[in-house]
Structure formats: C-alpha cells, structure tokens
C-alpha positions in Angstrom: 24.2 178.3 127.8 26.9 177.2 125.3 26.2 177.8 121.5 26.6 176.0 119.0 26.6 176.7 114.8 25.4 174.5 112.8 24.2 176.7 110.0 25.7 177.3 106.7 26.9 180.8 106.7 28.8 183.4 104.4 32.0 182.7 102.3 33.6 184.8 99.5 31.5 187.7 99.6 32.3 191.2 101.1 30.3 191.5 104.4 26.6 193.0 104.6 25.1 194.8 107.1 21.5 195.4 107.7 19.6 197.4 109.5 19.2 197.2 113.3 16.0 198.4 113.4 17.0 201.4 116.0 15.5 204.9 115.9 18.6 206.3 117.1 21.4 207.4 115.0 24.5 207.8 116.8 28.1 206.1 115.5 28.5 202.4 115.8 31.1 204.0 118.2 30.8 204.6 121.8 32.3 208.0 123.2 35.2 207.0 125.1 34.0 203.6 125.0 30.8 204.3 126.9 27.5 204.9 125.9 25.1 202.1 124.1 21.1 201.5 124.6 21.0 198.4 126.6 22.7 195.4 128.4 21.5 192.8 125.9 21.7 189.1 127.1 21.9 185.4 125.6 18.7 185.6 126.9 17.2 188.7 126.0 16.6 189.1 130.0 18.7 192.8 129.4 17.5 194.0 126.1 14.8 192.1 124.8 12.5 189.1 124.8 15.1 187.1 123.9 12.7 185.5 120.6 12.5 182.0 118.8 16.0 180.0 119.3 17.2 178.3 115.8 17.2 174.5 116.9 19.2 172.5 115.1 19.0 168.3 114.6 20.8 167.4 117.7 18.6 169.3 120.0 21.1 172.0 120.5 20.8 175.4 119.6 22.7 177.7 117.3 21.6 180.9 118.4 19.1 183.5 119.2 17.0 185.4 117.0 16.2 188.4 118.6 18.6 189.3 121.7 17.4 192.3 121.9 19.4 194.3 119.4 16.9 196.4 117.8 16.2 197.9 121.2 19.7 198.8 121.8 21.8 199.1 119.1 23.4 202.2 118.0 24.5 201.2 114.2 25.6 199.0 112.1 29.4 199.1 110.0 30.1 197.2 106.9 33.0 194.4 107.8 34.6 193.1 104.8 36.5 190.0 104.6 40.5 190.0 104.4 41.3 189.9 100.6 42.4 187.1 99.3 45.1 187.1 96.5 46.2 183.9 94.6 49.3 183.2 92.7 48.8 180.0 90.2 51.5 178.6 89.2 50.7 175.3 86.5 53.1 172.5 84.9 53.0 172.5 81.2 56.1 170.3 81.0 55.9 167.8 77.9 54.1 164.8 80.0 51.1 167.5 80.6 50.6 166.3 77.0 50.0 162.4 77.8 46.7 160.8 77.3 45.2 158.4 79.8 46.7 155.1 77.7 50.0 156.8 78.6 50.7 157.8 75.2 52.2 161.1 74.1 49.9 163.6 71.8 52.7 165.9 70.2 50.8 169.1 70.4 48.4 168.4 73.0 45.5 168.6 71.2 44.0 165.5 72.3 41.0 166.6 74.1 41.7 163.5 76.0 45.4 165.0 77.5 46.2 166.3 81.3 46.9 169.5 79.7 43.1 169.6 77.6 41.5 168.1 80.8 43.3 170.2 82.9 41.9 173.9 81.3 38.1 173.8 82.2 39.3 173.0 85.9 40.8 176.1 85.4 38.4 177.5 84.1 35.6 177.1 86.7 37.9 178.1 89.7 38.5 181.4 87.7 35.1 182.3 86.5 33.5 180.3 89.9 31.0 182.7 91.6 32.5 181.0 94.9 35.4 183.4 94.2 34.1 186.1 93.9 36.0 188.7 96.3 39.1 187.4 95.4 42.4 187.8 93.1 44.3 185.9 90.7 47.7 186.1 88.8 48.7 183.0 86.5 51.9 181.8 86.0 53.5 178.7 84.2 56.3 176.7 83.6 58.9 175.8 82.2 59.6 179.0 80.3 62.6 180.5 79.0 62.1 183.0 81.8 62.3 180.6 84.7 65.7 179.4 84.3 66.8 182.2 83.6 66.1 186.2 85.2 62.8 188.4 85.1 59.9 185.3 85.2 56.6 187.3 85.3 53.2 186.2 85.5 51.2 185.9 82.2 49.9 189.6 82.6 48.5 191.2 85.3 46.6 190.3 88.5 42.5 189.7 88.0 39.4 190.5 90.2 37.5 187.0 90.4 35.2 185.6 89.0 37.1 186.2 86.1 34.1 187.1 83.5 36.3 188.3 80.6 38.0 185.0 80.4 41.6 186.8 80.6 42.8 184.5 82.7 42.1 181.4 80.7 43.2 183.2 77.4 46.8 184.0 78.8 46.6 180.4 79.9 45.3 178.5 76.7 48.1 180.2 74.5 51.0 178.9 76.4 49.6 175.6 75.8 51.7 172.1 77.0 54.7 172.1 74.3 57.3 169.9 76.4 59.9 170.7 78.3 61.4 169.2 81.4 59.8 170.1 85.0 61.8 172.7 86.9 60.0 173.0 90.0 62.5 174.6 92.1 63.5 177.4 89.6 59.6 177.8 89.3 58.6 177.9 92.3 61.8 180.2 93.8 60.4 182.6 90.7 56.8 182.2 91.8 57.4 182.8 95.3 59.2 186.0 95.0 56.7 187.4 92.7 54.2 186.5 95.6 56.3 188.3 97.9 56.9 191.2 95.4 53.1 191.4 94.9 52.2 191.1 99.1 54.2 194.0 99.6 52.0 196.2 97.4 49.0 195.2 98.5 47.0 198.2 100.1 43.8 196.5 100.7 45.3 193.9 104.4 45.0 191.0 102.1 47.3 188.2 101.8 48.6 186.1 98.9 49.2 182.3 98.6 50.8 180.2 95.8 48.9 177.3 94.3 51.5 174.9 92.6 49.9 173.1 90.1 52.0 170.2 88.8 52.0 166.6 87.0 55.5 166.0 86.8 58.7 164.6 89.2 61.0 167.9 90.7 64.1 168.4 87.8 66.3 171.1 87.2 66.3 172.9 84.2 68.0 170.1 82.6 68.3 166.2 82.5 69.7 164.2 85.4 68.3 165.6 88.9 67.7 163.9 91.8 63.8 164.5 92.3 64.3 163.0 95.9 66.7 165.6 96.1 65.3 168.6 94.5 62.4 167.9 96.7 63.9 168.7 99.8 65.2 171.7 98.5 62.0 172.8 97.5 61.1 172.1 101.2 63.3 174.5 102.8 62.5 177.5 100.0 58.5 176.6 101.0 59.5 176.4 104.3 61.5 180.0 104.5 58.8 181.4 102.0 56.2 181.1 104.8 58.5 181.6 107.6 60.1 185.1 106.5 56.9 186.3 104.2 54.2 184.7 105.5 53.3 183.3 101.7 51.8 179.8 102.3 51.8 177.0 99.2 49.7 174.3 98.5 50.2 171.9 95.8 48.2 170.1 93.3 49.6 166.7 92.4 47.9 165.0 89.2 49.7 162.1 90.9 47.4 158.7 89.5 48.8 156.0 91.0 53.0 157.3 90.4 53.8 156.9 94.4 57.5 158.3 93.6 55.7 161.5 92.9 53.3 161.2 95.6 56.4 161.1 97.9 58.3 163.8 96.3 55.0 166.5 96.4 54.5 165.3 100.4 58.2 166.1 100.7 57.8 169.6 99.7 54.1 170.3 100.9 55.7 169.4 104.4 57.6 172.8 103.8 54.6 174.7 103.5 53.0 173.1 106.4 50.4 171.8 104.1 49.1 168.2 102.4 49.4 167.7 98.9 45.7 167.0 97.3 46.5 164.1 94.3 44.3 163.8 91.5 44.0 160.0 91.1 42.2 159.1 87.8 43.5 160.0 84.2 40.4 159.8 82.7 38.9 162.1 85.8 41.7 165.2 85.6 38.7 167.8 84.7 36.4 167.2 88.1 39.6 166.3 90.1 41.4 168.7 89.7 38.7 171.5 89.9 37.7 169.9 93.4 41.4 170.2 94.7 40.6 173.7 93.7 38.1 174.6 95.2 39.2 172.4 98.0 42.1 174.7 98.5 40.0 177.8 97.9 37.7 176.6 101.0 41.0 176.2 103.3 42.8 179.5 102.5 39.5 181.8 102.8 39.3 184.0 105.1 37.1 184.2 108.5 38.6 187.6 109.4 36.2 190.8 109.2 38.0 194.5 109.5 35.8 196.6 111.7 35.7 200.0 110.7 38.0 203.1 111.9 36.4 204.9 114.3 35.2 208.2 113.6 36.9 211.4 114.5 36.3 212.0 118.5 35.2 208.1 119.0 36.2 205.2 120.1 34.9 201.6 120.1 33.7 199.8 122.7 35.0 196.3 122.5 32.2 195.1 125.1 29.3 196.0 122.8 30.1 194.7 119.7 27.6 191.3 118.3 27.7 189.2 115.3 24.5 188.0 113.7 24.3 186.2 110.8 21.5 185.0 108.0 21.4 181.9 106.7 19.7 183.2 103.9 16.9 180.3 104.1 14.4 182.1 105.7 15.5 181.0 108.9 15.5 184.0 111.5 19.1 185.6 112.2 21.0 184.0 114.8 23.1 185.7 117.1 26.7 184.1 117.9 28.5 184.3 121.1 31.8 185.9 121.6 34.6 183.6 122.6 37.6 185.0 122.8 39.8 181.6 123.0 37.5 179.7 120.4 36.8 177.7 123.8 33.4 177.5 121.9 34.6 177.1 118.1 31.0 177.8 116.5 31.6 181.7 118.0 34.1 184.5 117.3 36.7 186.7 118.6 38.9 189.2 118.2 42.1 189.2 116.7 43.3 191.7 119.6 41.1 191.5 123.1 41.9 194.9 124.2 42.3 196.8 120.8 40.3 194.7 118.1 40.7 194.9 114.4 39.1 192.5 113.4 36.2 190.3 114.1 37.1 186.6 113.7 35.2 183.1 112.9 35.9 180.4 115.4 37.0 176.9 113.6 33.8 175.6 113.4 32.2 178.9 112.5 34.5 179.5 109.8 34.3 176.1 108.3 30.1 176.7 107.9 30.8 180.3 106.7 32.5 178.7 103.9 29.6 176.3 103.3 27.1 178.6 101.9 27.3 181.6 99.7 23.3 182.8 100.1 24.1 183.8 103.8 25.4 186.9 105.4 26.9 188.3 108.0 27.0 191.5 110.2 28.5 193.3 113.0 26.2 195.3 115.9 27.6 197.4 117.6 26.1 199.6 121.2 24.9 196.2 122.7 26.3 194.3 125.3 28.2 191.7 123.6 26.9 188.2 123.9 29.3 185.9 125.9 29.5 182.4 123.7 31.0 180.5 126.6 27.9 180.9 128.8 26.6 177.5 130.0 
C-alpha cells in the first residue's frame, strides 16, 4: 500500500516525543542491532490491529494510527531539528529613503519610506513564533566598515523569536542615511562572517545569508557597471556555496524597475536560488515580510538527529518509525520509510547503513512546514514501516 501525507505537520520547533505506551524499559537501542518486541506491519498484521486509517479528501490514505507500536516498542528518543542560523544582511542606501511618489524624505522619517515600511517586516520575521528554534545575526550596508576591513554584524547572534527586540533596536538605530549600494563589498563581507560563524557552530546547524536589498549593484563609489558587478556577485555566491556550503537568497524590493529585476536574477543564479521581488511601493510592509517568511519556509530544515547510542548499544536501522500528530485531534499517523523519497510524503535516512539522521521526504517536508501545532517523533524496537509498499 503506498502512503501518502496530506496532513500539516511540524515546522520550527525542536522535536517531541511521546510516550509509546510500552511496559518495557529497555534503550531505544537494540543490542548489537537485535532485539525489539514485534515485527509491526503497514497493516498491523505483525504487531497490532493495525487501527483507524486517517483518510484524506482524495480517497487516499495518509497513514495508520495504531501499527502496533505500543505493543512493541522499546522507547522513544527526542530528535531535534538541524539548527538553523541566519545572517541578514539589509540595504540602507539613500533610495531606502524614497516614498511611494518617488520622492526623497531626507531622514527617512516618512512613515510612508521603504526604509519605515521595511522595519515591522523585520520585525515580525524576528519576533515570529514560526521562528522559533532558530538564529539570527543582522547586518547592514553601506557602512564605513564595508569598504573598508573588519565589517561586523550589529552585535551578536540572537535565539528567535527575538522577544527583547535586540534585533530590531541594533537595526532601527542605523536608520537609512544615504549612501551608495555596495553590494559586492557587502555581501563578500557578509559572506565570510557566515562562514566565520558556520565554523563555530557546535550544535550541526547551518547558516544562510538573506540579502535584503532595494538598490542597483555599485561599488563603493559612483560609476559601476551594475550589469557587471552583478556577475561578479554571481561567482562570489556561486563559490560561497560551492566551497562553504553557505546558500543566499535575495530580497529584491524591485516594483516594476526590470534593470534591477535582471541584475538580482543575475546574482541569485549564483546561489542557485530565485530572487522573491516586492512589487508594490505602497505594499513594502506585507511584501516584504511574506518573502520572509517565504524564505524561512524554503531553508527550514526536515532533518531530525537521532540520538547517540548508549554505551554497549547499537541502533537498529530496521526498527526505527516516525509518527507524527497533527495536533487537530486527529489520531497519529504513522509514515512509511522510503529511502529514495520514491514515495515523497515518507522519510529516510541521510545514511542507509549508518543513519544520523531521520529525514522528511519533499512532500513531507513541505506539510511539516505547514503547521506549527503538530509534532513529530521517532519509535524505535519496531519493525520499520516500509512507505513504498503497494
């Protein structure tokens, strides 16, 4: 029987585990790999009854409710997702300081400005409960310090959702002022931060840099090619995620200026990434807080770490389940394994013969990021459920 997902599932949140209901208390790890209560099955003909399928509106059916596990289960572990760690890097070049008419507020004050519009977007992606599991640092430009040596972030990484409002303090005192746009130096300064700050991560997370920007690629002074400067920004994305893994994605508040459009596609195309453009001047605020999120949705990630075994244990990749609550009342459904994503609304793992990590499927992962009420866990000392089953 193939199985299909069709729930809305976990995103930001650390794993949670529940209780499996077993009267035993061994380690969620088999000796030697052996061991384990019973040969649960899609079924339940092994381990159990097999219980109420979830159907969905198709006539399919995401999975089963009670395979069994509570007769055969050994224990549960806490997974936790991979961290997530963002680098923001925003444009307060003079033209952040325009107002929808296209005129020029010296100061930026108008409430009506990019730069005015542009902070409560901020605001909500920092202090969003959606974020909640993961990290940002804030940086800006153009600044003395990015055309020259030494740019650092405007003080130091934040836990998300950022309550204290940190984030958007360090942000509203370095205010639009003017300026040209610098991207390259920026984003070569940014970049290497990101790779200074993925290096001493201790926690398997991974950083990415979110560009930010309303203004045509310059150099630190007049007179650039922003055709130019825009492939050059290509190839320093382009090594960025080639040689440090960091991965960019960019921001355009683009209205209806097509040269910038074209210079932004040009250097997302480095990154391996599309450019989201905020089209309305008079929209920046929800715009630009949907890109956000938007890009928060694409970079999260489906990967769960399963636990070190104890000492004298090992884990038995064959009896290893995920189950997951949709947290609407619905009973917990039980997804199949599949190793090749061959079924995308399963999982797998990221190593078939020594596993690390429990992975979401495409489709799996895209309604895990759906729904922040649900949750997820991994069984472990029953037979794991094979998602590719027909």
């Amino acid at each position: 029987m193939r199985l299909f997902l069709t729930l809305p599932l976990v995103a930001l949140a650390f794993a949670t585990v529940a209780a499996c209901g077993s009267s035993d208390t061994k380690s969620e790890f088999d000796d030697g790999g052996t061991g384990g209560g019973g040969d649960a099955t899609v079924d339940g003909s092994g381990g159990g009854d097999g219980g109420p399928t979830i159907p969905t509106g198709d006539g399919s059916v995401v999975g089963v409710a009670d395979a069994g596990l509570d007769k055969c289960a050994d224990s549960n572990a806490k997974a936790a997702l991979t961290p997530l760690h963002y680098v923001v890097l925003v444009d307060r070049s003079g033209s952040m300081c325009f107002k929808p008419d296209g005129s020029y507020n010296a100061g930026c004050a108008d409430p009506t400005t990019r730069w005015q519009q542009a902070l409560p977007a901020m605001k909500t992606f920092f202090e969003a409960p959606a974020s909640t599991g993961t990290f940002a640092s804030l940086m800006v430009f153009p600044t003395d310090e990015v055309c020259a040596t030494g740019a650092a972030p405007l003080g130091a990484e934040e836990a998300l959702p950022n309550a204290s409002g940190s984030l958007m303090a360090a942000l509203t005192a370095r205010r639009a002022d003017g300026g040209n746009t610098p991207t390259k130096a920026a984003v070569t300064k940014a970049l290497a931060y990101a790779k200074q700050q993925q290096a001493q991560l201790n926690d398997g997370g991974k950083t990415v840099l979110i560009l930010v920007t309303d203004g045509k690629p310059e150099q630190c002074n007049e007179g650039a090619d922003p055709a130019a400067i825009s492939n050059d920004v290509k190839a320093v994305l382009a090594n960025a995620k080639a040689t440090d893994g960091t991965q960019t994605y960019i921001i355009g508040l683009a209205f209806q200026d097509n040269g910038l459009k074209a210079n932004l596609t040009t250097m997302a195309t480095g990154a391996g990434t599309a450019p989201i453009f905020v089209t309305s001047p008079t929209q920046v605020q929800q715009e630009l807080a949907a890109a956000l999120a938007q890009i928060r949705g694409q970079v999260l990630s489906c990967e769960y770490a399963i636990p070190a075994p104890p000492n004298g244990k090992e884990l038995d990749p064959n009896k290893v389940n995920v189950q997951y609550d949709a947290g609407d009342g619905n009973p917990v459904a039980i997804l199949g394994k599949s190793q090749d994503c061959a079924t995308p609304s399963g999982w797998h793992y990221d190593n078939a013969t020594t596993p690390t990590k429990v992975i979401l499927c495409p489709d799996a992962c895209a309604s895990a990021k759906a729904n922040t009420n649900a949750s997820v866990s991994v069984v472990f000392g029953c037979a794991t459920i094979d998602g590719d089953q027909r």
